[in-house]
C-alpha atoms as one frame of an Amber mdcrd trajectory, in Angstrom:
protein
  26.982  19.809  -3.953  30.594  18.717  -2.875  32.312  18.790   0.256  34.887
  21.416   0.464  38.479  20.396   0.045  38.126  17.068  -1.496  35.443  16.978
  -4.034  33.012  14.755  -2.134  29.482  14.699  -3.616  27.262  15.879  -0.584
  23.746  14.441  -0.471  22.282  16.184   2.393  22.855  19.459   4.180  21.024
  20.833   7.534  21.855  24.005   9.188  20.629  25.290  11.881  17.755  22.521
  11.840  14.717  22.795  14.746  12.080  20.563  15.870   8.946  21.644  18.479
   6.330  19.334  19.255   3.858  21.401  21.498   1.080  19.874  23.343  -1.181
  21.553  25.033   1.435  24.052  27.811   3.937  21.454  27.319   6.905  22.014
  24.354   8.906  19.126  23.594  11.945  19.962  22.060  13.456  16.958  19.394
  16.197  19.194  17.978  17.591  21.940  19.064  19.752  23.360  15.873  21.374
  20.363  14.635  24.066  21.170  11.991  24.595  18.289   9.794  26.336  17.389
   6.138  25.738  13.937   5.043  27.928  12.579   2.108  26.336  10.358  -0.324
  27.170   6.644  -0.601  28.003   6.969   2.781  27.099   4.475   5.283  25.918
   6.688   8.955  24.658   5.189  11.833  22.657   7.078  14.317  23.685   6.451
  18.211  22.028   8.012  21.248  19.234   7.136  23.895  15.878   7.085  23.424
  14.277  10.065  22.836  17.533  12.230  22.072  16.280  13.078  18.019  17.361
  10.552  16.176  14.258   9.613  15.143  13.221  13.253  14.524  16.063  13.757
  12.450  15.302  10.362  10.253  11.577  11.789   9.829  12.753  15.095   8.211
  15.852  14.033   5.924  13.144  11.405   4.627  10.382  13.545   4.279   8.070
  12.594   6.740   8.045  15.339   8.435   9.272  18.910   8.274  11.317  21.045
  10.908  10.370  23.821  13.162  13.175  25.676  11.891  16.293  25.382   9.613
  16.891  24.390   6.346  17.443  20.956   4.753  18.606  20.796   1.546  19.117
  17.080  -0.282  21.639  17.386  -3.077  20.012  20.450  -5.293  16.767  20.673
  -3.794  15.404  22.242  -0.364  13.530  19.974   0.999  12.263  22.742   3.587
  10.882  24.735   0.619   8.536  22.307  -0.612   5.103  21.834  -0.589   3.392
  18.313   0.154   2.941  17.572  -3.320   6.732  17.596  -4.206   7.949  16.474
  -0.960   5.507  13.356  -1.258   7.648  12.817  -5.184  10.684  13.278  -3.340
   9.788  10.646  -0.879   8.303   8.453  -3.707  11.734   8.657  -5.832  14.643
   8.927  -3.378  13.967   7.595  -0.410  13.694   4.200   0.830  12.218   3.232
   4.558  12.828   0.012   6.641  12.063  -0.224  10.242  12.168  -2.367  13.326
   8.542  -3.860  12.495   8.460  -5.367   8.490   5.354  -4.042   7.777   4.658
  -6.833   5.487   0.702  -7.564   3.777   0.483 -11.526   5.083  -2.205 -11.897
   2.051   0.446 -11.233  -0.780   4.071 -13.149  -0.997   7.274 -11.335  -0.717
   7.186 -10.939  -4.591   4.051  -9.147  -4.320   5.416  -7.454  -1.382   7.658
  -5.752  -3.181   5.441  -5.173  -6.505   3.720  -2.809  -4.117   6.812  -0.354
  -4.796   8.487  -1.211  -8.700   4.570  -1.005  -9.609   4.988   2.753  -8.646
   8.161   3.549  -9.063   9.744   5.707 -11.921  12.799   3.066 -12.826  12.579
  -0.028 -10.585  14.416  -2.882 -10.863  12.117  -6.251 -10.894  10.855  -7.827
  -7.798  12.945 -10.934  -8.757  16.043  -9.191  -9.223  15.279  -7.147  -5.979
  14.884 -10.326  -3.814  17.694 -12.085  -5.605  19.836  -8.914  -4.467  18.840
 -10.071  -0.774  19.093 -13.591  -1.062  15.812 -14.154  -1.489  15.275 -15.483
  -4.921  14.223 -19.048  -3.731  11.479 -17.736  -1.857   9.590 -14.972  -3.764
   6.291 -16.992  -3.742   6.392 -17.425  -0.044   4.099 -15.531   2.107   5.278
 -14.098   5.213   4.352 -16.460   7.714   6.074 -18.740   5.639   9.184 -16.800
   6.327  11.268 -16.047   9.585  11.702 -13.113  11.037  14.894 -12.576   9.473
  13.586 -13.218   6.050  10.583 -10.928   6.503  13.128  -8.137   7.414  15.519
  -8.848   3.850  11.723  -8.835   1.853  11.401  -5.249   3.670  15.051  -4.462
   2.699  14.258  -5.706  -1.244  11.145  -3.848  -1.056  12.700  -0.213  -0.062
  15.847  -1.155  -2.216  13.571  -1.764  -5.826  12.976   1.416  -6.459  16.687
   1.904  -6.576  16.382   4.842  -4.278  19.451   7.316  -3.535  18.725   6.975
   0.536  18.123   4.541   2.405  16.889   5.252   6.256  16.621   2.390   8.591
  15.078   2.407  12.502  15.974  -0.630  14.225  16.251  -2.653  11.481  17.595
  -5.292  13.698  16.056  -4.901  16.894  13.245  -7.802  16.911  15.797  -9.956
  15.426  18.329 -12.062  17.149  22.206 -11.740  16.640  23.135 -13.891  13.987
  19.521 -12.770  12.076  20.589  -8.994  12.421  23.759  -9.644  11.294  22.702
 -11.587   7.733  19.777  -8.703   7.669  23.041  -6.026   7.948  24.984  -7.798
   5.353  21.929  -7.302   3.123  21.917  -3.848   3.935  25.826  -3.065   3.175
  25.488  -5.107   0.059  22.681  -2.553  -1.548  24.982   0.116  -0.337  27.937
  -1.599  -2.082  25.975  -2.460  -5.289  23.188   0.803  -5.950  25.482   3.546
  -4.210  22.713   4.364  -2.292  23.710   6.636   1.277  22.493   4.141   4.172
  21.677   6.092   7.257  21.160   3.664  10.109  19.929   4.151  13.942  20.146
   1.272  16.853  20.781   1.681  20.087  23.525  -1.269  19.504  26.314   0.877
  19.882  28.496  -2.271  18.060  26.738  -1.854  14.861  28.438   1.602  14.779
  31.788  -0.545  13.704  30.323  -0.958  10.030  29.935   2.539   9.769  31.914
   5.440   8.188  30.677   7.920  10.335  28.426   7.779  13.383  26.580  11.029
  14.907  26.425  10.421  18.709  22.834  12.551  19.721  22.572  13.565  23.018
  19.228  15.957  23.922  18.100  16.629  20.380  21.859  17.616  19.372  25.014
  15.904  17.598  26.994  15.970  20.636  30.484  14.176  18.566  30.815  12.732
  15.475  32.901   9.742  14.945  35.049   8.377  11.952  35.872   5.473  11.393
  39.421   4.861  10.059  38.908   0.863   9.941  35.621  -0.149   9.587  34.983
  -3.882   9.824  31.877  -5.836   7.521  28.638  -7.000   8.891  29.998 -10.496
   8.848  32.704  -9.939  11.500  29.940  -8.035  13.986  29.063 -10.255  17.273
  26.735  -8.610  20.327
């Protein structure tokens, strides 16, 4: 797919997209037909307050979890007409997940760590060459509580990144982590952007991380309420908060 008028390659589309949690009488409603075109290579971040869909949103466009309504298509394929088995392949071969918590096994080293992914992925790049990409060469046979937290966060990066996957989706990838930490650990992130290709779609309720972003969608009660572009976007390494 390619964006009208300019011959951008889209990677994801949503129209119309609808998400109903009921419980019990109550209905809780995430997204209320959200509209969205995503290009790919793109780096997006999410902004809004807590509980405004952002999250939702990440869950469906990674596969995690499927819409009440709409469609969702990523590049040739709708995602909203496949079953499990295909939308666990897509998830396996396109998508890759960090989040605020690392999610690291303490028994294995970050080499190991991220064997856990190239051993199942279709065409990964090594472990070594996936920590190396992060900065993390030296310390491959470390084991996370040999590591700080902002180290543990780049093995979780080099993990999702192996797999070379088209997408990355981050939550909070810097919220447990102090300024100067999040802002190596966002570095990281706009170099695999930089180097695979790979669309980074990235929420935080930092509303100055937005500054290394080409776009940011601005969700306000499970809706894009504005959508911001940014003419001059500055690198990780200049970001202070």
């Amino acid at each position: 797919m390619t964006e009208p008028g300019n011959g951008r390659e889209v990677a994801f589309v949503g129209r119309s997209l609808r998400k109903t949690y009921v419980t019990g009488e109550t209905e809780v409603h995430a997204l209320r037909g959200v509209d969205l075109d995503i290009m790919a290579g793109e780096i997006l971040v999410l902004l809004g307050p807590s509980g405004s869909g952002k999250s939702t949103l990440l869950n469906i466009v990674g596969g995690l979890d499927r819409p009440t309504s709409g469609t969702l298509w990523y590049r040739d394929a709708e995602l909203t007409a496949l079953d499990e088995a295909d939308l666990t392949r897509f998830r396996r071969s396109s998508i890759g997940f960090i989040f605020q918590f690392y999610n690291l096994i303490p028994s294995l080293t970050a080499e190991e760590n991220v064997r856990l992914v190239t051993d199942i992925a279709e065409n990964p790049m090594s472990a070594k060459e996936a920590l190396e990409l992060v900065g993390l060469g030296d310390r491959r046979h470390h084991f996370p509580a040999q590591l700080s937290g902002g180290e543990q966060q780049r093995v979780a990066v080099a993990r999702a990144v192996a797999k070379r996957p088209g997408v990355l989706l981050c939550d909070e990838p810097t919220g447990a982590l102090d300024s100067a930490t999040g802002v190596r650990v966002l570095e990281t992130l706009a170099e695999a952007n930089r180097e695979l290709g790979t669309t980074l779609i990235l929420i935080t309720h930092n509303a100055g991380i937005a500054a290394m972003a080409d776009r940011v969608f601005n969700f306000l009660d499970g809706q894009i309420a504005s959508i911001e572009t940014n003419e001059n976007r500055i690198s990780a390494s200049e970001m202070t908060w």
